[in-house]
N, CA, C and O atoms as a Tripos MOL2 file, in Angstrom:
@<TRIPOS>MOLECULE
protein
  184   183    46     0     0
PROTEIN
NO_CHARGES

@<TRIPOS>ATOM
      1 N         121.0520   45.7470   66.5900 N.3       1 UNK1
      2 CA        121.8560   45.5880   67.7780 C.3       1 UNK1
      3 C         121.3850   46.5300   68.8820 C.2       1 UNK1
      4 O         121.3980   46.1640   70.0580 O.2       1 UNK1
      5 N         120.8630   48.0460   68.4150 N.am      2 UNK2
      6 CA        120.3270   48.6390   69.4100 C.3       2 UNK2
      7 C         119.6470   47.9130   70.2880 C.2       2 UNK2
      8 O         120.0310   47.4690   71.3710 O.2       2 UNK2
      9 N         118.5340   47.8080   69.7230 N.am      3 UNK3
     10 CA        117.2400   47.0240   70.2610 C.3       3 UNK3
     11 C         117.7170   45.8810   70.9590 C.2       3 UNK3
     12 O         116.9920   45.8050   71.9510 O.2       3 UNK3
     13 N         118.6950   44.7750   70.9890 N.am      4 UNK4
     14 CA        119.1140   44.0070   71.8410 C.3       4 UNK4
     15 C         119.4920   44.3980   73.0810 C.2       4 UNK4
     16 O         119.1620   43.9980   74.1970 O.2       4 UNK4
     17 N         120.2420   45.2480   72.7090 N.am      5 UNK5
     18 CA        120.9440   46.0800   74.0370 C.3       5 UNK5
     19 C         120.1960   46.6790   74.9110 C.2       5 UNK5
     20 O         120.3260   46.6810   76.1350 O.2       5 UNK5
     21 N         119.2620   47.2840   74.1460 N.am      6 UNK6
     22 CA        118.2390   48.2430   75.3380 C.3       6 UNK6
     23 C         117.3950   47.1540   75.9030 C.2       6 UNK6
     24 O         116.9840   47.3260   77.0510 O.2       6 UNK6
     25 N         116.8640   45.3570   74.8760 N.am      7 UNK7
     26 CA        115.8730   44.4440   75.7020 C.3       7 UNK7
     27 C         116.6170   44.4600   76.7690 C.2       7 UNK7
     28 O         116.1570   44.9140   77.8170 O.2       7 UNK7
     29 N         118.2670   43.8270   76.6700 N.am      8 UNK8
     30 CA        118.6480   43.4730   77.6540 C.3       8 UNK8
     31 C         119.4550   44.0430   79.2570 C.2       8 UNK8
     32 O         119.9060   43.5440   80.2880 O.2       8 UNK8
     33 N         119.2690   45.3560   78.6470 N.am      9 UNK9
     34 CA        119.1620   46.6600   79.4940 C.3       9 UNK9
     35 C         118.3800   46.5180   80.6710 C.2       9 UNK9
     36 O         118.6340   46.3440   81.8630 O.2       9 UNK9
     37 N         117.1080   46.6720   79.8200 N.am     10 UNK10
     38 CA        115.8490   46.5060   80.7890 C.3      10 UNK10
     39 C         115.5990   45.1540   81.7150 C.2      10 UNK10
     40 O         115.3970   45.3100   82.9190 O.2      10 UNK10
     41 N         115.6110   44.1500   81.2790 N.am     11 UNK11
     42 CA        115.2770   42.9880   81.8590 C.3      11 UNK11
     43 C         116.4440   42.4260   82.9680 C.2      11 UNK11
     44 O         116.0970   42.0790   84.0970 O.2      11 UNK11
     45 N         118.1630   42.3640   82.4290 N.am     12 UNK12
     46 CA        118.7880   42.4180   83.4440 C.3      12 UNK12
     47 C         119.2130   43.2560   84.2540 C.2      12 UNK12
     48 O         119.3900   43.1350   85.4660 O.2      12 UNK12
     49 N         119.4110   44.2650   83.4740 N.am     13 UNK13
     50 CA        119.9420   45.5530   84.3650 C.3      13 UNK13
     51 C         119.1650   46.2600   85.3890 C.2      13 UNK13
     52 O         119.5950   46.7470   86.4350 O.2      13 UNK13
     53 N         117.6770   46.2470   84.8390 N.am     14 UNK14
     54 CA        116.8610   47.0150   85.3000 C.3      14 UNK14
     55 C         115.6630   46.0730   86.0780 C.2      14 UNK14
     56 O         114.7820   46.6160   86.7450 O.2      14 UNK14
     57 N         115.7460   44.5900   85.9070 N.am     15 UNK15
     58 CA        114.7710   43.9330   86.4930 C.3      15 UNK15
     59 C         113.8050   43.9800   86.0180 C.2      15 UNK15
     60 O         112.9890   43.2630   86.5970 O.2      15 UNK15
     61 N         113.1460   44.8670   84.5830 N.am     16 UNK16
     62 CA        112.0160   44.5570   84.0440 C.3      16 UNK16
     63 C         111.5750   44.1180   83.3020 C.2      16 UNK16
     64 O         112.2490   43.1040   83.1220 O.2      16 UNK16
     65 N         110.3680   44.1370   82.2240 N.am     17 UNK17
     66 CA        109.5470   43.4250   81.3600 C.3      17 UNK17
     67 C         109.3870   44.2850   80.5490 C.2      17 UNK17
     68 O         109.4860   45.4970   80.7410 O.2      17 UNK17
     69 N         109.0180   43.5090   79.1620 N.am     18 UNK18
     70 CA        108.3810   44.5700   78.0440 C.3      18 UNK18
     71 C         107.5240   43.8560   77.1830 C.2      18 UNK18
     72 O         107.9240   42.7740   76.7540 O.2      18 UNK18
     73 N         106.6480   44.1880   76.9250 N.am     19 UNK19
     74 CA        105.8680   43.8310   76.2620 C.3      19 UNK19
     75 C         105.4040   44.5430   74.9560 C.2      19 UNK19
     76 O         105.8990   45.6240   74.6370 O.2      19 UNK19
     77 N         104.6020   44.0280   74.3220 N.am     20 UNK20
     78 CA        104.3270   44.9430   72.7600 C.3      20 UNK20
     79 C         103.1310   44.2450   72.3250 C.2      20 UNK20
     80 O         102.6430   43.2180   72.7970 O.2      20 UNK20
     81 N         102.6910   45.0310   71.2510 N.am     21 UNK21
     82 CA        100.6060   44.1860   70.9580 C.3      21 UNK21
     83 C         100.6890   45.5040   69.5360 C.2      21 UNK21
     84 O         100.9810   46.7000   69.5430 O.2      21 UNK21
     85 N         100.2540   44.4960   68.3880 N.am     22 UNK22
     86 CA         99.4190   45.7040   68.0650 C.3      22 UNK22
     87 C          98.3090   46.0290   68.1780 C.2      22 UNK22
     88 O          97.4130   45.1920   68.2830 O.2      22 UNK22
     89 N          98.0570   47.5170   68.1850 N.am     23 UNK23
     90 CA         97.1720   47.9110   68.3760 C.3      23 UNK23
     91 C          96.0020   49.1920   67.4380 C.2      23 UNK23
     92 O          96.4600   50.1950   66.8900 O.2      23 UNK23
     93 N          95.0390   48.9630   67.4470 N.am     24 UNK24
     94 CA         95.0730   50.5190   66.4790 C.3      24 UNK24
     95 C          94.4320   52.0700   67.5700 C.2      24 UNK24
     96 O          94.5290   52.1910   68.7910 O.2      24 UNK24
     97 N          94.0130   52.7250   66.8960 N.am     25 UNK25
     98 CA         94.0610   53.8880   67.3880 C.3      25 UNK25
     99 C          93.6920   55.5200   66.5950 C.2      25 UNK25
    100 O          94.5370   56.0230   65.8540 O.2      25 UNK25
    101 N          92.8450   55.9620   66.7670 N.am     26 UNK26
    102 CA         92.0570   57.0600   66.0490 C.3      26 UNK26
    103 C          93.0220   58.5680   66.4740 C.2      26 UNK26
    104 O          93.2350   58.8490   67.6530 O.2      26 UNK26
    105 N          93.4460   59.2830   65.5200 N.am     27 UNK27
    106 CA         94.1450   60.5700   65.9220 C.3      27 UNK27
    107 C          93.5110   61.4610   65.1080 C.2      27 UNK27
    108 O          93.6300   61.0570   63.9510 O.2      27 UNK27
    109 N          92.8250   62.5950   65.1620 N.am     28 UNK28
    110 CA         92.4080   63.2110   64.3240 C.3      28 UNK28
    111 C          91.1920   62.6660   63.6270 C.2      28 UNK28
    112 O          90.9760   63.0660   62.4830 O.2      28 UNK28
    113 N          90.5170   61.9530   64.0840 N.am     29 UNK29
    114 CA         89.4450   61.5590   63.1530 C.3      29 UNK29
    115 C          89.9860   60.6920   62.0580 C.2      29 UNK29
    116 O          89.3530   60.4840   61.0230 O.2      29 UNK29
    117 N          91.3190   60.1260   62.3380 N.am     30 UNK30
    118 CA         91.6550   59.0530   61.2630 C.3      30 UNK30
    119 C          92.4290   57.7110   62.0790 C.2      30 UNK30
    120 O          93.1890   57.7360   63.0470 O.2      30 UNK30
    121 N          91.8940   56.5080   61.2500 N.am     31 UNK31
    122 CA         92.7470   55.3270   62.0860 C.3      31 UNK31
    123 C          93.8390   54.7300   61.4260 C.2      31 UNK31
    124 O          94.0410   54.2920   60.2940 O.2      31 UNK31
    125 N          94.7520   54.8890   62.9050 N.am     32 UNK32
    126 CA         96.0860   54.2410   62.5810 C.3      32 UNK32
    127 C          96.3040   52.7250   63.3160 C.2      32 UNK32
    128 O          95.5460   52.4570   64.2480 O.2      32 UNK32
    129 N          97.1330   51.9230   62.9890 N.am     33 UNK33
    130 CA         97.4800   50.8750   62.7460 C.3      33 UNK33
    131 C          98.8130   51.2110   63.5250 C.2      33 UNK33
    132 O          99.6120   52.0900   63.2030 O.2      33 UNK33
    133 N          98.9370   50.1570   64.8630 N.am     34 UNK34
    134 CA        100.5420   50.4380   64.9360 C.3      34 UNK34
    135 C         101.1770   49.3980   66.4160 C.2      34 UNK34
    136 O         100.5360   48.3840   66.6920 O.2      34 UNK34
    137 N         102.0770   49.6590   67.0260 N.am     35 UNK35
    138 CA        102.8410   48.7300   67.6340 C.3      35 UNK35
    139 C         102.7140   49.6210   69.2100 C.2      35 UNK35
    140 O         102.8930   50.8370   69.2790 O.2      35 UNK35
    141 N         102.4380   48.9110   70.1820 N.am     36 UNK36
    142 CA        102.1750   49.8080   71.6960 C.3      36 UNK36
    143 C         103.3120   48.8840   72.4750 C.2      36 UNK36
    144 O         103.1730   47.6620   72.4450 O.2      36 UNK36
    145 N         104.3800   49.4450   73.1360 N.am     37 UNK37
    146 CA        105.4410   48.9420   73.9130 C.3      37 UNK37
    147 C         105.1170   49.3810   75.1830 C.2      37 UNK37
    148 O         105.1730   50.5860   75.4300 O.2      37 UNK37
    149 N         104.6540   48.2660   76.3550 N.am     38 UNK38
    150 CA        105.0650   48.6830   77.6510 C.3      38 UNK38
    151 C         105.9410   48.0210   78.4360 C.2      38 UNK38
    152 O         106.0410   46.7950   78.4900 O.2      38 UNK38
    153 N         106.8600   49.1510   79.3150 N.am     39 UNK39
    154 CA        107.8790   48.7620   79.8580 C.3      39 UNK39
    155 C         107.4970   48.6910   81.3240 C.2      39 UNK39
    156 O         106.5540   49.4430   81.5710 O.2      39 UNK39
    157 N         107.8610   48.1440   82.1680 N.am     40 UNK40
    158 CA        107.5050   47.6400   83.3230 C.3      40 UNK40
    159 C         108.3910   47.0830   84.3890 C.2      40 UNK40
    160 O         108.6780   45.8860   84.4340 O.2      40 UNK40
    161 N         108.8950   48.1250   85.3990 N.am     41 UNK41
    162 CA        109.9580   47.7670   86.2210 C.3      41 UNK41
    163 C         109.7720   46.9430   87.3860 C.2      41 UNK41
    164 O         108.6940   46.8160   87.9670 O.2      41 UNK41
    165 N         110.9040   46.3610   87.7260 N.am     42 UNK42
    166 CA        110.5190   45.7400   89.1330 C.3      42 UNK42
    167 C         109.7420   45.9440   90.3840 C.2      42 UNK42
    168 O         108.8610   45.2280   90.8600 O.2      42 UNK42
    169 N         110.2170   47.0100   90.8030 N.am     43 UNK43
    170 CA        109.9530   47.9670   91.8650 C.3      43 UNK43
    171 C         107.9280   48.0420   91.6960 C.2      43 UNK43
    172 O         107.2450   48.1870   92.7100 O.2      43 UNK43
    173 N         107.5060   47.9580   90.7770 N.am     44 UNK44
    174 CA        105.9270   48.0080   90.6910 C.3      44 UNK44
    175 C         105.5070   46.7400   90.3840 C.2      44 UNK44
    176 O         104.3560   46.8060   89.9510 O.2      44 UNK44
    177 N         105.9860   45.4320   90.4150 N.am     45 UNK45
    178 CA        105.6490   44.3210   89.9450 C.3      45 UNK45
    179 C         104.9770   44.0120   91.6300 C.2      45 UNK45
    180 O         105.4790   44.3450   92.7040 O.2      45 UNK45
    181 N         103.5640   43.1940   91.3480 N.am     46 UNK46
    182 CA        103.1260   42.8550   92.8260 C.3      46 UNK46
    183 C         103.0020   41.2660   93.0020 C.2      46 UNK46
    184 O         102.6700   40.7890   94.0860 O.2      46 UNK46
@<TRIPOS>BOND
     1     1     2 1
     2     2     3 1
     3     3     4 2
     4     3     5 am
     5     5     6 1
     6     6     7 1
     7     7     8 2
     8     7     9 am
     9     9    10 1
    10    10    11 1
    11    11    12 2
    12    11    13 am
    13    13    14 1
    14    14    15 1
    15    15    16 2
    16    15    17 am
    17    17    18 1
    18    18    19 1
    19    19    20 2
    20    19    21 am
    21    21    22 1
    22    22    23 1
    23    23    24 2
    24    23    25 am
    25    25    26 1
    26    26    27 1
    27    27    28 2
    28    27    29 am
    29    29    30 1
    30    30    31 1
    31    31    32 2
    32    31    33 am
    33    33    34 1
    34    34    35 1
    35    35    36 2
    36    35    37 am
    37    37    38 1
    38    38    39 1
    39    39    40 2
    40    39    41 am
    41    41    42 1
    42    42    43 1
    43    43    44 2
    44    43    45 am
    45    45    46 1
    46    46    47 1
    47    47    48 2
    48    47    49 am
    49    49    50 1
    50    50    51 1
    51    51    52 2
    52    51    53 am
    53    53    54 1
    54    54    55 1
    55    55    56 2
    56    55    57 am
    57    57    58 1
    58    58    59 1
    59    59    60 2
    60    59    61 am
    61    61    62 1
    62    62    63 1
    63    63    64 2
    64    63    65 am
    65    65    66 1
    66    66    67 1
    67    67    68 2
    68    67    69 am
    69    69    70 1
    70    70    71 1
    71    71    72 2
    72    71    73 am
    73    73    74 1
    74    74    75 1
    75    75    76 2
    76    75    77 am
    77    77    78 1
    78    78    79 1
    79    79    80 2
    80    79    81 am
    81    81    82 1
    82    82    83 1
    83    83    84 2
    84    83    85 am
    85    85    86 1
    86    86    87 1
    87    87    88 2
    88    87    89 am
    89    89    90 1
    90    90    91 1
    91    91    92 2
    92    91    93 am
    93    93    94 1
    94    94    95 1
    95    95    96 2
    96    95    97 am
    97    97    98 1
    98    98    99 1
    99    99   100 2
   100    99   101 am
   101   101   102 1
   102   102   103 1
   103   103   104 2
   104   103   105 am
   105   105   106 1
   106   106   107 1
   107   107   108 2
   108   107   109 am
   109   109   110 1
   110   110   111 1
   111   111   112 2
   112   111   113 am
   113   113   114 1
   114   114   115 1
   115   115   116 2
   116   115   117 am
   117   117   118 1
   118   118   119 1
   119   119   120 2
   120   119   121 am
   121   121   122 1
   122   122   123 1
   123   123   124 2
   124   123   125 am
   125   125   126 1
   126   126   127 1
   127   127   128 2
   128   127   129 am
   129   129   130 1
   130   130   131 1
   131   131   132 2
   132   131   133 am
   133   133   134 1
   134   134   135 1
   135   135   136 2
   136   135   137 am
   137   137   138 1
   138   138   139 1
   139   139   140 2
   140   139   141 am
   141   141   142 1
   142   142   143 1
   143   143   144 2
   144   143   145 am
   145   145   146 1
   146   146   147 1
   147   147   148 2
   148   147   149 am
   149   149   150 1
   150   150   151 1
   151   151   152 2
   152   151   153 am
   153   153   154 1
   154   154   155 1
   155   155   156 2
   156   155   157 am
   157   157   158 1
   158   158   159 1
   159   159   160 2
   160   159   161 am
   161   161   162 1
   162   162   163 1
   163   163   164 2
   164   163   165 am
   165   165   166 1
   166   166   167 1
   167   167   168 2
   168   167   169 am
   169   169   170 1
   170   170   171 1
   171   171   172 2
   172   171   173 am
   173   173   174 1
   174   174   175 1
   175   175   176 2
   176   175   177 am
   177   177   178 1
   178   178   179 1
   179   179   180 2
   180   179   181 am
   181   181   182 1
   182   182   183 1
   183   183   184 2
@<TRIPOS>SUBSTRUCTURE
     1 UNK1         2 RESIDUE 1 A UNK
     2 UNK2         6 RESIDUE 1 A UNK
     3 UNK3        10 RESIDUE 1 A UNK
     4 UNK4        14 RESIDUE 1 A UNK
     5 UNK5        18 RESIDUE 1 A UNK
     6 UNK6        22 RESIDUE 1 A UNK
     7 UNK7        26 RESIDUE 1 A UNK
     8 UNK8        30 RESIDUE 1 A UNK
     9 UNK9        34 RESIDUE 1 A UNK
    10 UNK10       38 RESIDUE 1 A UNK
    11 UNK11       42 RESIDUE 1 A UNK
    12 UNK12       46 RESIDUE 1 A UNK
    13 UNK13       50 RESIDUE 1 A UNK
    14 UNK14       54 RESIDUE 1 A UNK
    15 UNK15       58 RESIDUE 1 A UNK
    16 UNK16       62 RESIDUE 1 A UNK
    17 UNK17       66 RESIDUE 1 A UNK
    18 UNK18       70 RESIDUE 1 A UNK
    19 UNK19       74 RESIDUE 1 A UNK
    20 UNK20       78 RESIDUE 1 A UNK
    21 UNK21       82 RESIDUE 1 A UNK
    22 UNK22       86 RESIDUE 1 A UNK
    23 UNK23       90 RESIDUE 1 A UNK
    24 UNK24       94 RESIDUE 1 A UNK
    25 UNK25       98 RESIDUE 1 A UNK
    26 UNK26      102 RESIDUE 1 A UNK
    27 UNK27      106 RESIDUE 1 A UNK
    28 UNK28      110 RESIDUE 1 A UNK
    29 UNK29      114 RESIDUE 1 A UNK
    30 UNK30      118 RESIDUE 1 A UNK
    31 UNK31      122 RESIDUE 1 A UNK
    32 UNK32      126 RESIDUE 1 A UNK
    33 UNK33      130 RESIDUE 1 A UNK
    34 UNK34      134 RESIDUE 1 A UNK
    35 UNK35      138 RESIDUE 1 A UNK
    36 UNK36      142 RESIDUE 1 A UNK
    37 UNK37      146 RESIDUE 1 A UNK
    38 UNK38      150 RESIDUE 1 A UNK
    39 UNK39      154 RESIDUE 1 A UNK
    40 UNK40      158 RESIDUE 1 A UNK
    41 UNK41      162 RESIDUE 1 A UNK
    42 UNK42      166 RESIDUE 1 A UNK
    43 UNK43      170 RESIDUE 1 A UNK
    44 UNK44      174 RESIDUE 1 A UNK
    45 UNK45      178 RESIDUE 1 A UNK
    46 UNK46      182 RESIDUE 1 A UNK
């Protein structure tokens, strides 16, 4: 239910977008595997 609330937070409340991908990613000389969320408000949409 969190996660509903905050999509719909963002998109009506706030006018923005979100997106997600996985992706991987090296930290330390080791690779991880994982989920990249970007959020994206109105106000910068062109």
């Amino acid at each position: 239910m969190g996660l509903n609330i905050t999509y719909n937070f963002i998109l009506i409340g706030m006018k923005g977008k979100i997106s997600v991908e996985n992706t991987t990613y090296n930290y330390k000389d080791k690779e991880y595997i994982g989920c990249e969320f970007t959020v994206v408000f109105e106000k910068y949409f062109r």
